[in-house]
N, C-alpha and C positions, 0 to 999 in steps of 0.2 A: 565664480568659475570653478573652483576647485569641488565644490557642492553640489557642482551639476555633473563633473568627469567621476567623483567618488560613487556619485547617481546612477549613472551610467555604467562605471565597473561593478558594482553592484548588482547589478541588474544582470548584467553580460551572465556574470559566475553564480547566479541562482538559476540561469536557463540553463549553463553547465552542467550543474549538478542534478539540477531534473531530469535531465534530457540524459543522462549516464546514468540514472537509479536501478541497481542492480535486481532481478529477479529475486525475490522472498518467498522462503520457503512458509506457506499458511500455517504447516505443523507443526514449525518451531519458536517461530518468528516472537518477540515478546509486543507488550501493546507499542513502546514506543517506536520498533522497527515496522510497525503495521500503519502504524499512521505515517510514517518518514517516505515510506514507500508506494502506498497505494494510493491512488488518486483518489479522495470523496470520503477516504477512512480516516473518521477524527477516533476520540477519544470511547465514544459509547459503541462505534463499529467494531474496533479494536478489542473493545473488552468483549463485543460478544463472538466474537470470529473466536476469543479464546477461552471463552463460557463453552461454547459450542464444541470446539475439538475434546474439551474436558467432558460434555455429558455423552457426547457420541461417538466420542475416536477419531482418529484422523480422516483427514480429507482425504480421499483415492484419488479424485484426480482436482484437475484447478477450476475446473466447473460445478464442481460440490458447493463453491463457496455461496452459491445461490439459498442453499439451504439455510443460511444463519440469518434471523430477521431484521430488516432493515439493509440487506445488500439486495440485490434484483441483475437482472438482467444488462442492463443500460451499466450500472457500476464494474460488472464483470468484463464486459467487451471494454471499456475503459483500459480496466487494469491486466487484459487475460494473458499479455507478453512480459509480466509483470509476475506472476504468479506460478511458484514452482513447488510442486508434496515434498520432493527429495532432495538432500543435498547431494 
């Protein structure tokens, strides 16, 4: 019983913390804030969202991030209340 209620809070305070995931800025953000934050962004997205702002400069706006390969369309509308240039 106690296995299934720790289960259960568990669960509860990981929808919490999702469900509250704060706007990231793409032009600062490091790889681990990129994965913490964006929906679908692991480890190889992360690095190249920040390959990408290094060879091209910043993002102007949160639909740039279409540009970096391996994000598209579908991942953007995902994350796009998610994604901020500026602090």
């Amino acid at each position: 019983m106690k296995g299934t209620m720790r289960l259960v809070v568990a669960m509860y305070l990981a929808g919490i913390s999702s469900a509250f995931a704060g706007p990231v800025n793409i032009n600062t953000a490091d790889a681990e804030t990129l994965q913490r934050e964006l929906k679908g962004v692991g480890e190889a997205r992360a690095a190249a969202i920040i390959q990408d702002r290094q060879a091209n400069g910043p993002f102007e706006s949160p639909e740039d991030i279409v540009r970096v390969d391996g994000i598209g369309e579908v991942l953007f509308e995902q994350n796009k209340d998610n994604i901020k240039i500026k602090d």
